[in-house]
Every structure is written in C-alpha cells, then in structure tokens.
CHARMM-style PDB file with segment names, atoms N, HN, CA, C and O in Angstrom:
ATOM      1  N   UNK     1      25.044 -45.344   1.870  1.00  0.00      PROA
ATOM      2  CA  UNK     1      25.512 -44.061   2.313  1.00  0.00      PROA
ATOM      3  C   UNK     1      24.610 -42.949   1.780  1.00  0.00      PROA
ATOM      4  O   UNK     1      24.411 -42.042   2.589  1.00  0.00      PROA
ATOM      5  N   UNK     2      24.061 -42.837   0.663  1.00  0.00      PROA
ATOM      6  HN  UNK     2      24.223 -43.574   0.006  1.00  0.00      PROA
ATOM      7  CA  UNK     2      23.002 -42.221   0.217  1.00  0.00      PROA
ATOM      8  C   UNK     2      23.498 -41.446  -0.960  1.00  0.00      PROA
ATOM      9  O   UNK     2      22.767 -40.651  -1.551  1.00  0.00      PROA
ATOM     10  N   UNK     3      24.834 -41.691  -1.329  1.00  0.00      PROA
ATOM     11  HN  UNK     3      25.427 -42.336  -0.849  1.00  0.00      PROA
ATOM     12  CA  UNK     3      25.103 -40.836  -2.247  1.00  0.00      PROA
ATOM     13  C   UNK     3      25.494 -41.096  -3.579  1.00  0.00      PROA
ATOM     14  O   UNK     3      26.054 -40.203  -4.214  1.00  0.00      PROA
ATOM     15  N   UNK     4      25.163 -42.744  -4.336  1.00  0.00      PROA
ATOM     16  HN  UNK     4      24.708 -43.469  -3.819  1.00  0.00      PROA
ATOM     17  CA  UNK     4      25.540 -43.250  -5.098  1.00  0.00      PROA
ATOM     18  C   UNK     4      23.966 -42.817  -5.340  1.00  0.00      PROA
ATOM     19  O   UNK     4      23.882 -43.338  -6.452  1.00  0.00      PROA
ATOM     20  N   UNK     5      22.881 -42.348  -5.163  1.00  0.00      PROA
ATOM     21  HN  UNK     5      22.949 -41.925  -4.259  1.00  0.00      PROA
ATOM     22  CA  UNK     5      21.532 -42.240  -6.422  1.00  0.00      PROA
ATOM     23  C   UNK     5      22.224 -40.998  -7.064  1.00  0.00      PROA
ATOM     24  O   UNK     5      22.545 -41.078  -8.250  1.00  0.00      PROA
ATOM     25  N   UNK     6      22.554 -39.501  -6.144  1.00  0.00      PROA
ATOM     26  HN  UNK     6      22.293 -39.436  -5.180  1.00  0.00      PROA
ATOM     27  CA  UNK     6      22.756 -38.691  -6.612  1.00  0.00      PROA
ATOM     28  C   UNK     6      23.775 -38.936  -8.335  1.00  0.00      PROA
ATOM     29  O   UNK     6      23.303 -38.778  -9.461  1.00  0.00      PROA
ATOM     30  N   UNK     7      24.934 -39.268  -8.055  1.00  0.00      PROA
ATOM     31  HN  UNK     7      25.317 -39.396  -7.141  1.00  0.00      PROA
ATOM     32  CA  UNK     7      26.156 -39.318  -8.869  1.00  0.00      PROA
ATOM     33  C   UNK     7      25.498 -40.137 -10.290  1.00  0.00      PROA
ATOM     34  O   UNK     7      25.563 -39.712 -11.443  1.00  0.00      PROA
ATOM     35  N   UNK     8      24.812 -41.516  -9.798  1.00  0.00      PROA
ATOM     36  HN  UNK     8      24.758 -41.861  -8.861  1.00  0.00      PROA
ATOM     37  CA  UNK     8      23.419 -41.571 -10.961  1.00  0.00      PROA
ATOM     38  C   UNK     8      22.715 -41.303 -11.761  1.00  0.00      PROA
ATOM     39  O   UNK     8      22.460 -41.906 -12.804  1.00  0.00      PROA
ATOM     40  N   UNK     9      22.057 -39.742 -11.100  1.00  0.00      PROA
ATOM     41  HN  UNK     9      22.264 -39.252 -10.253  1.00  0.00      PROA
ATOM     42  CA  UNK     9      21.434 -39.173 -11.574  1.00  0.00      PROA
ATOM     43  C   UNK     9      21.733 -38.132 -12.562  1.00  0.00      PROA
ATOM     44  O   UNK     9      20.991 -37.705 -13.446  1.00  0.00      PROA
ATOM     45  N   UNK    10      23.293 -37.687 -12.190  1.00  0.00      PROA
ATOM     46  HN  UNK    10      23.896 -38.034 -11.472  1.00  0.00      PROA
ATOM     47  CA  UNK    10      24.022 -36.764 -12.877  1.00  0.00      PROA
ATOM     48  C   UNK    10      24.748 -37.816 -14.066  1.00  0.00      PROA
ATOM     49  O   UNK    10      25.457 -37.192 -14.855  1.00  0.00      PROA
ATOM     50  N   UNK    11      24.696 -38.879 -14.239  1.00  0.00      PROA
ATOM     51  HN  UNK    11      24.119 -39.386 -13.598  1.00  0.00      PROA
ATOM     52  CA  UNK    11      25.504 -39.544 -15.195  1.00  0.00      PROA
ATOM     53  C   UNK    11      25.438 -39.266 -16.525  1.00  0.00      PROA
ATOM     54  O   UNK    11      24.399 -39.682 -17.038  1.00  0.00      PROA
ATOM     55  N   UNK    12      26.098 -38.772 -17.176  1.00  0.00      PROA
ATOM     56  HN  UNK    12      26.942 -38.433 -16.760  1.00  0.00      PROA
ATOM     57  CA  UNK    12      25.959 -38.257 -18.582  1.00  0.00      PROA
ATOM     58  C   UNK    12      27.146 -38.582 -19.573  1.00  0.00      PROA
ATOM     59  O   UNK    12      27.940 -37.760 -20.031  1.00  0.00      PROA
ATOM     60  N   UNK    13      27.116 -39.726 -19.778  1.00  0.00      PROA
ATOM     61  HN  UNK    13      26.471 -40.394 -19.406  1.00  0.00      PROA
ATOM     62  CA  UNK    13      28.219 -40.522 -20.602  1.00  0.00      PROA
ATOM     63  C   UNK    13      27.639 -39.923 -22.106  1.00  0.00      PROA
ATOM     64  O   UNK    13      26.554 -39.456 -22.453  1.00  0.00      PROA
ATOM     65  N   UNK    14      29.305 -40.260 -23.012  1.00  0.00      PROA
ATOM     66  HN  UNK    14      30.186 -40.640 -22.730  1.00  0.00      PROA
ATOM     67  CA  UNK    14      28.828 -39.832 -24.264  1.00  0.00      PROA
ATOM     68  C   UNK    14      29.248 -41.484 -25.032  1.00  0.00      PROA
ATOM     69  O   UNK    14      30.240 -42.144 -24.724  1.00  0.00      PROA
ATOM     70  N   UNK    15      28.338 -41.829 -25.938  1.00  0.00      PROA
ATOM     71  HN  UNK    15      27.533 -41.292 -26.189  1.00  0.00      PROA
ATOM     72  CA  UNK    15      27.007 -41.503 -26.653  1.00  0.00      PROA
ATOM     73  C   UNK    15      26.300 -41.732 -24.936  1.00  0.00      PROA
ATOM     74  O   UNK    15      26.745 -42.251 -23.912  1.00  0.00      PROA
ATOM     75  N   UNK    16      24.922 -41.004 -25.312  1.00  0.00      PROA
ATOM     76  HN  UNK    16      24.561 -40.582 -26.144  1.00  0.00      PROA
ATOM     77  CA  UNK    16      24.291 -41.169 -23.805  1.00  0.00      PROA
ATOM     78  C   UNK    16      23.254 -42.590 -24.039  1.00  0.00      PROA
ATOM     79  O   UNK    16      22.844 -42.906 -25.157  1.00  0.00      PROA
ATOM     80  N   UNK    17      23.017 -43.142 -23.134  1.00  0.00      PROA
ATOM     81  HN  UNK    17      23.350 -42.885 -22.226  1.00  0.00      PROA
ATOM     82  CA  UNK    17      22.378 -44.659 -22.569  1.00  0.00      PROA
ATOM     83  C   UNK    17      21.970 -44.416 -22.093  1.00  0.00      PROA
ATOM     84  O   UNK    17      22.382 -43.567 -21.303  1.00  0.00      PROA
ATOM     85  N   UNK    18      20.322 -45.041 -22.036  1.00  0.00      PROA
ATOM     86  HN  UNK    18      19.987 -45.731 -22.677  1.00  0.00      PROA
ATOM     87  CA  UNK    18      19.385 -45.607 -20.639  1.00  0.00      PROA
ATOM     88  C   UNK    18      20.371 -46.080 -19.131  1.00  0.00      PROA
ATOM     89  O   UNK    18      20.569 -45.665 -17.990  1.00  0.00      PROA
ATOM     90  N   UNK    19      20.753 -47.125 -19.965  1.00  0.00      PROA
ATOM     91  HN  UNK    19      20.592 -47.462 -20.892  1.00  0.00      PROA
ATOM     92  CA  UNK    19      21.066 -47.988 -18.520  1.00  0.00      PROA
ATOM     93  C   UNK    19      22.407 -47.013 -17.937  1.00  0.00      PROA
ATOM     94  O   UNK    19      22.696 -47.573 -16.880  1.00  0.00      PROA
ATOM     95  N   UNK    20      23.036 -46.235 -18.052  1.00  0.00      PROA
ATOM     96  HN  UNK    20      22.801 -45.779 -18.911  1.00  0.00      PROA
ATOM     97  CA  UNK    20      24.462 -45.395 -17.584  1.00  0.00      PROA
ATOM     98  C   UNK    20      24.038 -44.858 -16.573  1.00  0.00      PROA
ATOM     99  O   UNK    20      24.849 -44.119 -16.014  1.00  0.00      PROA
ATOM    100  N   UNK    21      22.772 -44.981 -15.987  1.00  0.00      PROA
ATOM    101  HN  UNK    21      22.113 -45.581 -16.441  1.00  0.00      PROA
ATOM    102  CA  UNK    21      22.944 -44.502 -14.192  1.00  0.00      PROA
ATOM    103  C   UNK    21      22.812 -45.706 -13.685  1.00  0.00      PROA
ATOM    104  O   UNK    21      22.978 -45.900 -12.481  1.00  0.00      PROA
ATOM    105  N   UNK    22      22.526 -46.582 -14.452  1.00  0.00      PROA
ATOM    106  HN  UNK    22      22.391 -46.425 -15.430  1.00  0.00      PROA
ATOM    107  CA  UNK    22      22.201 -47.551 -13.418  1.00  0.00      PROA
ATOM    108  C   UNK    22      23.315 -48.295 -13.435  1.00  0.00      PROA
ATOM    109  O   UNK    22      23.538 -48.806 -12.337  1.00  0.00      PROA
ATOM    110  N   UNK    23      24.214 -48.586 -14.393  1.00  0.00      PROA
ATOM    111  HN  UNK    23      24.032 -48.171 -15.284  1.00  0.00      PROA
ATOM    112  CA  UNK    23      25.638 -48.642 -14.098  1.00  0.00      PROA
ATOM    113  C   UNK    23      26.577 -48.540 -13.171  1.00  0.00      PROA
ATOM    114  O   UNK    23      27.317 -49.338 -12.595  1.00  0.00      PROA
ATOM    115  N   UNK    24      26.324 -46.913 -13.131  1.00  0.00      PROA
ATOM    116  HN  UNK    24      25.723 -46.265 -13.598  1.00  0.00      PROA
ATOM    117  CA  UNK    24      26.974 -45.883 -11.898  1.00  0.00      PROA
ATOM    118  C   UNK    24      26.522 -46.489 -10.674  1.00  0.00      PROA
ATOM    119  O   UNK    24      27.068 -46.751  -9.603  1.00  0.00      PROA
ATOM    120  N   UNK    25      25.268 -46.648 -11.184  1.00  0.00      PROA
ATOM    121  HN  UNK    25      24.824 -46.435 -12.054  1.00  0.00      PROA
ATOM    122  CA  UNK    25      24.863 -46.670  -9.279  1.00  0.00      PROA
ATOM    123  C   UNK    25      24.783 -48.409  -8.921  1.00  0.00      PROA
ATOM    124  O   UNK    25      24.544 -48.709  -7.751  1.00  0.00      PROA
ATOM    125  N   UNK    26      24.997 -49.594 -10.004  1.00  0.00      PROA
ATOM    126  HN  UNK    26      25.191 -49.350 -10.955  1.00  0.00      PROA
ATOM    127  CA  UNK    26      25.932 -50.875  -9.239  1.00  0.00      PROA
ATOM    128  C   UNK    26      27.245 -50.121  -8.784  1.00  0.00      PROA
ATOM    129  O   UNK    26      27.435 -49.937  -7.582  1.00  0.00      PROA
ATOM    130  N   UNK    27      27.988 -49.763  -9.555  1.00  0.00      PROA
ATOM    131  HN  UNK    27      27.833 -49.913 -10.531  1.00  0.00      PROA
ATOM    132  CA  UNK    27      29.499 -49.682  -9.546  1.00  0.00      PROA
ATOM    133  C   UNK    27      29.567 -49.048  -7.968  1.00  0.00      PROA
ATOM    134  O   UNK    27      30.227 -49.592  -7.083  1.00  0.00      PROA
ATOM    135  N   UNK    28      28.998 -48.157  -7.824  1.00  0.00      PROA
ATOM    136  HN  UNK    28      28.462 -47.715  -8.543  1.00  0.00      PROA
ATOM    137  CA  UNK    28      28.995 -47.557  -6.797  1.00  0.00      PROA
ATOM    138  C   UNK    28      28.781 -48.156  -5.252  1.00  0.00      PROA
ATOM    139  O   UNK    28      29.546 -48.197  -4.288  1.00  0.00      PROA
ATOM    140  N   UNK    29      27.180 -48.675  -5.473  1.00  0.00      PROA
ATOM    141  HN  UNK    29      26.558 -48.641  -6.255  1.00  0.00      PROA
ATOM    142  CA  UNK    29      27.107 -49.669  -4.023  1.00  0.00      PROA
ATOM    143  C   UNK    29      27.981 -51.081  -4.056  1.00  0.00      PROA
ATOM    144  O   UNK    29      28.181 -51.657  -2.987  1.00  0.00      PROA
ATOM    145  N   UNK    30      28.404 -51.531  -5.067  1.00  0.00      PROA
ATOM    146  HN  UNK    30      28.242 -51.063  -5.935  1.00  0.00      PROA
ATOM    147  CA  UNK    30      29.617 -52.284  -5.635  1.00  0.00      PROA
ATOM    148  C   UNK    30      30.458 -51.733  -4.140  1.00  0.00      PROA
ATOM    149  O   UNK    30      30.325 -52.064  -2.962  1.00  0.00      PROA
ATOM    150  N   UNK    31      31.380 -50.722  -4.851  1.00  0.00      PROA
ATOM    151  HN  UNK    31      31.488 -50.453  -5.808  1.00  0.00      PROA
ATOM    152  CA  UNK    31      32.619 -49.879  -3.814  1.00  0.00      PROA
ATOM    153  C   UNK    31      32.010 -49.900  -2.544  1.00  0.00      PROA
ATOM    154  O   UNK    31      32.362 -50.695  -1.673  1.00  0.00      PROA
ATOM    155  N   UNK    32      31.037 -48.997  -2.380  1.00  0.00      PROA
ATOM    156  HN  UNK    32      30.751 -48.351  -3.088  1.00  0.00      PROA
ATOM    157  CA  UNK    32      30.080 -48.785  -1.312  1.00  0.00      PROA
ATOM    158  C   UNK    32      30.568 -49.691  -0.242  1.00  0.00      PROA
ATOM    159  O   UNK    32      31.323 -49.404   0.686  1.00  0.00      PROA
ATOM    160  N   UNK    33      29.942 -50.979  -0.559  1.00  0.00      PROA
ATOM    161  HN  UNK    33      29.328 -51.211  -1.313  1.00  0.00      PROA
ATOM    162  CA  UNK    33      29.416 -52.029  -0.016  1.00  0.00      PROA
ATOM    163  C   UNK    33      31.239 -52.935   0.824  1.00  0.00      PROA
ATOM    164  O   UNK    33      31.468 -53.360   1.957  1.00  0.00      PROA
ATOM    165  N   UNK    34      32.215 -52.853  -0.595  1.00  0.00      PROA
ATOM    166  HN  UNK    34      32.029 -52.508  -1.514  1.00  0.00      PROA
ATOM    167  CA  UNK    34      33.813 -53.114  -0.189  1.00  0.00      PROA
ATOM    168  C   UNK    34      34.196 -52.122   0.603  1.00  0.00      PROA
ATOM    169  O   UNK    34      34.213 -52.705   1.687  1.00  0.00      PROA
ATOM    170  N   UNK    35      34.566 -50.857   0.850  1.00  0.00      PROA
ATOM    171  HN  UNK    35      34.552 -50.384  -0.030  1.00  0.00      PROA
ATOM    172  CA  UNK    35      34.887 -50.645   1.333  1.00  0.00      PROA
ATOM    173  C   UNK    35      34.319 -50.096   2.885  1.00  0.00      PROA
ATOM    174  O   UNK    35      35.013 -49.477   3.692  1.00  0.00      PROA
ATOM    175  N   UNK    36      33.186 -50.407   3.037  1.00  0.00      PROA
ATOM    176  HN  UNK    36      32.622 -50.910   2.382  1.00  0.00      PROA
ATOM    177  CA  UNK    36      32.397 -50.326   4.640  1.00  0.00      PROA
ATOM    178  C   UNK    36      32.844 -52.165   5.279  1.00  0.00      PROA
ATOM    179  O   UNK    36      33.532 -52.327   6.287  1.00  0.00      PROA
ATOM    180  N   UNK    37      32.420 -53.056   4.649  1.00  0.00      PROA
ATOM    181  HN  UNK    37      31.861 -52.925   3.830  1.00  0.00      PROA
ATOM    182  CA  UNK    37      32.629 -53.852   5.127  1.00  0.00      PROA
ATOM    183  C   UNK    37      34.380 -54.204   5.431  1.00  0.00      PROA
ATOM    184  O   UNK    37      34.808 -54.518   6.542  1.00  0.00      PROA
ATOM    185  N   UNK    38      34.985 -54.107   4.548  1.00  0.00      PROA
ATOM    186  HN  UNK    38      34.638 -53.852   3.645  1.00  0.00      PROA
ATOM    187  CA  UNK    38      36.645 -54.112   5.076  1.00  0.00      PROA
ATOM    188  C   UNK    38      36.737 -52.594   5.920  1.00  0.00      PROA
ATOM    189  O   UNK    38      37.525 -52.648   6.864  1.00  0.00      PROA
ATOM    190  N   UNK    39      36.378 -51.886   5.819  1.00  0.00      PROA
ATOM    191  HN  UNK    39      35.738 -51.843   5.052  1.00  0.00      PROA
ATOM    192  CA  UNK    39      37.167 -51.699   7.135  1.00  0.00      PROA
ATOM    193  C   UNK    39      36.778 -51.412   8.504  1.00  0.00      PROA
ATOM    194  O   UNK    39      37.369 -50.908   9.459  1.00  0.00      PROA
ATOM    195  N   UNK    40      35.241 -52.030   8.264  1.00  0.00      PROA
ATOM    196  HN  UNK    40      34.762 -52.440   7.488  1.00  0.00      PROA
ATOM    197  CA  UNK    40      35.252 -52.915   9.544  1.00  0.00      PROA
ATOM    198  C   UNK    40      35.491 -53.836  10.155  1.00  0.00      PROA
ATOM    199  O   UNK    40      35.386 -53.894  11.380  1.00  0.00      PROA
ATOM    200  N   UNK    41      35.868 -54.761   9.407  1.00  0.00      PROA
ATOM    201  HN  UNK    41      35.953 -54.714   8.412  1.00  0.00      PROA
ATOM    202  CA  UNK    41      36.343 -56.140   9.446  1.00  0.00      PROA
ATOM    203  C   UNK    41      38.299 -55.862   9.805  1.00  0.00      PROA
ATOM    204  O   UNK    41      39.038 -56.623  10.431  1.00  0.00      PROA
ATOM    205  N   UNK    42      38.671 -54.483   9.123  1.00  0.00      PROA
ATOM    206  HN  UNK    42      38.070 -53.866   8.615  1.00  0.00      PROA
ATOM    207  CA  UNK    42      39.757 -54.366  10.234  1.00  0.00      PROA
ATOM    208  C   UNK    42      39.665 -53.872  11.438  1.00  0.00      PROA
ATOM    209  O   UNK    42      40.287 -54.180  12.454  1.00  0.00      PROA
ATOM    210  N   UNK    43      38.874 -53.107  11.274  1.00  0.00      PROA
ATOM    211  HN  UNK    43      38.369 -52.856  10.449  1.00  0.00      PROA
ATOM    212  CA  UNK    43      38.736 -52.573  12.817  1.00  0.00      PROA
ATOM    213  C   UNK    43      38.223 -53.976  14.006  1.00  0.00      PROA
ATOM    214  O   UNK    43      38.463 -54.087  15.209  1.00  0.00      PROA
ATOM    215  N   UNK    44      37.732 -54.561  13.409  1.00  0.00      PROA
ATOM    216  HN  UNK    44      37.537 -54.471  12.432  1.00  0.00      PROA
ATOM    217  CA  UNK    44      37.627 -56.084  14.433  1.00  0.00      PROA
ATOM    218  C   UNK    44      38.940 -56.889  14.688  1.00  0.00      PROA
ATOM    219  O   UNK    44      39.374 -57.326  15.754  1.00  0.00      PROA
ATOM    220  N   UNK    45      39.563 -56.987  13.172  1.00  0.00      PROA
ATOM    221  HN  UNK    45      39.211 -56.632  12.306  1.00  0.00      PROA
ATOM    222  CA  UNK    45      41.280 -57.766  13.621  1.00  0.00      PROA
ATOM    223  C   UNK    45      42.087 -56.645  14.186  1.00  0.00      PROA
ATOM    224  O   UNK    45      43.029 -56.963  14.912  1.00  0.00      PROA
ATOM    225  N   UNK    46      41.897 -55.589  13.999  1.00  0.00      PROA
ATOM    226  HN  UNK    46      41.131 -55.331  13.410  1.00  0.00      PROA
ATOM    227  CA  UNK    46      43.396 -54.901  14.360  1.00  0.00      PROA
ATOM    228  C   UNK    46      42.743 -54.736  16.244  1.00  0.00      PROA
ATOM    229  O   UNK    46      43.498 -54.684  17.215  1.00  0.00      PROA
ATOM    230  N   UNK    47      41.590 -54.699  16.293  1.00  0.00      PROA
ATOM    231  HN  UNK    47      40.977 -54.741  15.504  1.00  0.00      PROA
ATOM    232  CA  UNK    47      41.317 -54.142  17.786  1.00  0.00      PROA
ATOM    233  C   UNK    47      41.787 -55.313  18.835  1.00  0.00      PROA
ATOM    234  O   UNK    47      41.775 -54.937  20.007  1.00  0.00      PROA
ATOM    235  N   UNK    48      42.210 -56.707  18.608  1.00  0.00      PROA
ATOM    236  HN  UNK    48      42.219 -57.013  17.656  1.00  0.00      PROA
ATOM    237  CA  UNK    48      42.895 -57.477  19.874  1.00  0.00      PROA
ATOM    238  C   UNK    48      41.812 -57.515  20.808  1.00  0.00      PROA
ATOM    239  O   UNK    48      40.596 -57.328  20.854  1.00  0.00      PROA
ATOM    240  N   UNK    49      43.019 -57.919  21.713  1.00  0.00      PROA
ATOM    241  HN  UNK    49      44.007 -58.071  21.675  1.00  0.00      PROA
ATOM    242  CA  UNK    49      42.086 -58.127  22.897  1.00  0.00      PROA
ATOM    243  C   UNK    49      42.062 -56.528  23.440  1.00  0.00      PROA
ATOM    244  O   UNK    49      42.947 -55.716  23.712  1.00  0.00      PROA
ATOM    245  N   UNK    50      40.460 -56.498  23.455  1.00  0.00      PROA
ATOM    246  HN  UNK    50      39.741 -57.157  23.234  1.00  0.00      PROA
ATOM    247  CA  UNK    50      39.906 -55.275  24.175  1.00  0.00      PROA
ATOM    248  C   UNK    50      40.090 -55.751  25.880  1.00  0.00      PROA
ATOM    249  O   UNK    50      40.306 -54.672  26.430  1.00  0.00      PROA
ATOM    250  N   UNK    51      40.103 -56.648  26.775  1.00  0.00      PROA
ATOM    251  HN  UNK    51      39.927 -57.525  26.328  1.00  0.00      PROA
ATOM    252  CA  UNK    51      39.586 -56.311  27.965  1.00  0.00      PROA
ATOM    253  C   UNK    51      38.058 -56.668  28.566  1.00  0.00      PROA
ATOM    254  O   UNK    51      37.857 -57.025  29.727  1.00  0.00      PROA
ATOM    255  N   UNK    52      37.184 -56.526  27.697  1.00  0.00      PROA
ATOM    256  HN  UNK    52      37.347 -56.236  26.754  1.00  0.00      PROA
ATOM    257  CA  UNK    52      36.130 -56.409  27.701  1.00  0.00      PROA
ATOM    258  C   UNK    52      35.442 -57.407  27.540  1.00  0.00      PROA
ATOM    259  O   UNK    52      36.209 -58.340  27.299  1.00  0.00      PROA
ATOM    260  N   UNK    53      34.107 -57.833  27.539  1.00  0.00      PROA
ATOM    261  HN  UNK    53      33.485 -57.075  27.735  1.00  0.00      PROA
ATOM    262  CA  UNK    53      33.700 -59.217  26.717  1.00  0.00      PROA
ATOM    263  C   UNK    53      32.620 -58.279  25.730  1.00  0.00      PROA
ATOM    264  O   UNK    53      31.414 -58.382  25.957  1.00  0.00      PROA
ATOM    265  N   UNK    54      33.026 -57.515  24.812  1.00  0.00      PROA
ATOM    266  HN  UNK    54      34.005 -57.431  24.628  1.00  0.00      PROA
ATOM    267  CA  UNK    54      32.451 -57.658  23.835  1.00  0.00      PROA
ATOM    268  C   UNK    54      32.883 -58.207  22.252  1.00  0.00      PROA
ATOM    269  O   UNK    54      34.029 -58.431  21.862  1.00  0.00      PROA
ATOM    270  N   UNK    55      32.201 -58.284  21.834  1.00  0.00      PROA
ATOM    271  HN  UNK    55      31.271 -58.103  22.151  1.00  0.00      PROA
ATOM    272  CA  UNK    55      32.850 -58.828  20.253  1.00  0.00      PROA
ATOM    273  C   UNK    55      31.840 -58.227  19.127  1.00  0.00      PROA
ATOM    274  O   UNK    55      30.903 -57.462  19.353  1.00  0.00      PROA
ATOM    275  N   UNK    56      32.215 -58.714  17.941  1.00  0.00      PROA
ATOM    276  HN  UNK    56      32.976 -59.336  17.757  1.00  0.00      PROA
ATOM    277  CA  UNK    56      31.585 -58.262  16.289  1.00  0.00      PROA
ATOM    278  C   UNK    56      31.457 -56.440  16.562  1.00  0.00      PROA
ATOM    279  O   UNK    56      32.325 -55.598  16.789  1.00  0.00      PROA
ATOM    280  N   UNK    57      29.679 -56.326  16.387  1.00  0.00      PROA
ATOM    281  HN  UNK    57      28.974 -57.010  16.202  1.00  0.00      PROA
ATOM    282  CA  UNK    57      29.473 -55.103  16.440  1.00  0.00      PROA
ATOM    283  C   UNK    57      29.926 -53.728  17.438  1.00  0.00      PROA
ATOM    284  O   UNK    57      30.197 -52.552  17.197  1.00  0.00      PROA
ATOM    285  N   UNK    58      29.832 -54.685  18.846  1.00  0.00      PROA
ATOM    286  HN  UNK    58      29.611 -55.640  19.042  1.00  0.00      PROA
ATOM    287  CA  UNK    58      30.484 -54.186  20.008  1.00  0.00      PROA
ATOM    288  C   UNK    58      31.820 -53.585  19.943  1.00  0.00      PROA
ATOM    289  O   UNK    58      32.293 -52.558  20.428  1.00  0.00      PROA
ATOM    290  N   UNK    59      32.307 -54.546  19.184  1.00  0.00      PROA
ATOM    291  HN  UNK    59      31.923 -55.381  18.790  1.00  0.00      PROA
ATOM    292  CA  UNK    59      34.090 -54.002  19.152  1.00  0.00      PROA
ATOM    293  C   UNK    59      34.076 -52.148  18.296  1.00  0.00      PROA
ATOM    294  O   UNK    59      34.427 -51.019  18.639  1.00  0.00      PROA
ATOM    295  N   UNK    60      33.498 -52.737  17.169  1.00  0.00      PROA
ATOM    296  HN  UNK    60      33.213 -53.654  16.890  1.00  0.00      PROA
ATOM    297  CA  UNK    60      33.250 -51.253  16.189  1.00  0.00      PROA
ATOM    298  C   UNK    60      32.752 -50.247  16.591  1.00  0.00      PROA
ATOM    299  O   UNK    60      32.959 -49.091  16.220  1.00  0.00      PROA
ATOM    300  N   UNK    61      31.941 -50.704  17.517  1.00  0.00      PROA
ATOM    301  HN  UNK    61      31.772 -51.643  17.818  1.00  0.00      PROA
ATOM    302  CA  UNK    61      31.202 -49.090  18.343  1.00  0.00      PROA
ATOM    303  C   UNK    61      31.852 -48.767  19.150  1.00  0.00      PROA
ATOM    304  O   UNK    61      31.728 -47.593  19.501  1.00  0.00      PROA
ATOM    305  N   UNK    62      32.976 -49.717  19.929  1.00  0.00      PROA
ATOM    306  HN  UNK    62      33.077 -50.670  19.644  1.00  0.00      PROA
ATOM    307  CA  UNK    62      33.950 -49.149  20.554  1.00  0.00      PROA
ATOM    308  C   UNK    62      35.205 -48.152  20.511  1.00  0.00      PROA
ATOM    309  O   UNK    62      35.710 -47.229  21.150  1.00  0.00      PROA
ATOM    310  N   UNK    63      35.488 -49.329  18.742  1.00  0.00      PROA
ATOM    311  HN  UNK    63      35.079 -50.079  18.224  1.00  0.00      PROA
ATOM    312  CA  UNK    63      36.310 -47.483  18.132  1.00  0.00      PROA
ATOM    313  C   UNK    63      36.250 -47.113  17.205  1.00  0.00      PROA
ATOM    314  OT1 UNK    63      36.761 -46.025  16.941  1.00  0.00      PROA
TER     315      UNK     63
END
C-alpha cells in the first residue's frame, strides 16, 4: 500500500533501536498483507453465483 515505509521511518521507541523500523515495517506488511488478502477472498465467497463466467480476479473487479 505504500504506507508501512513511512510509519517506519517515524518509529521512535524508547530505549531507541536500530532494528525498531524494521520491526514496524514486518508488523505492518504482516497486517498489510492479512487484511488485503481476506477480504478479498470474501469478496470471492460472499459474491455467489454472479451470472457470468467469470471467476478469482474477475469476480473482485466486479465488486
């Protein structure tokens, strides 16, 4: 999404650490990564039968 370097970059834990952006920024594409893929993966079960013959990506660009 592009916005887990920023939040990274601002990381300023106390005592301060090297590695504490880079922390942030697993944790982040971590979430990132869960929550894009679920809820596309509902938007594929909840969408049924479309009508249509499309499927996977097709369905998601549909709604």
């Amino acid at each position: 999404m592009g916005s887990v370097a920023n939040i990274g970059a601002s990381a300023a834990p106390n005592p301060n650490h090297p590695t504490s952006p880079g922390f942030i920024q697993i944790f982040g594409v971590f979430v990132d990564s869960l929550v894009i893929c679920n809820a596309t993966a509902a938007i594929i079960l909840l969408a049924g039968d479309t009508g249509k013959s499309v499927d996977g990506i097709g369905i998601t660009s549909l709604y």
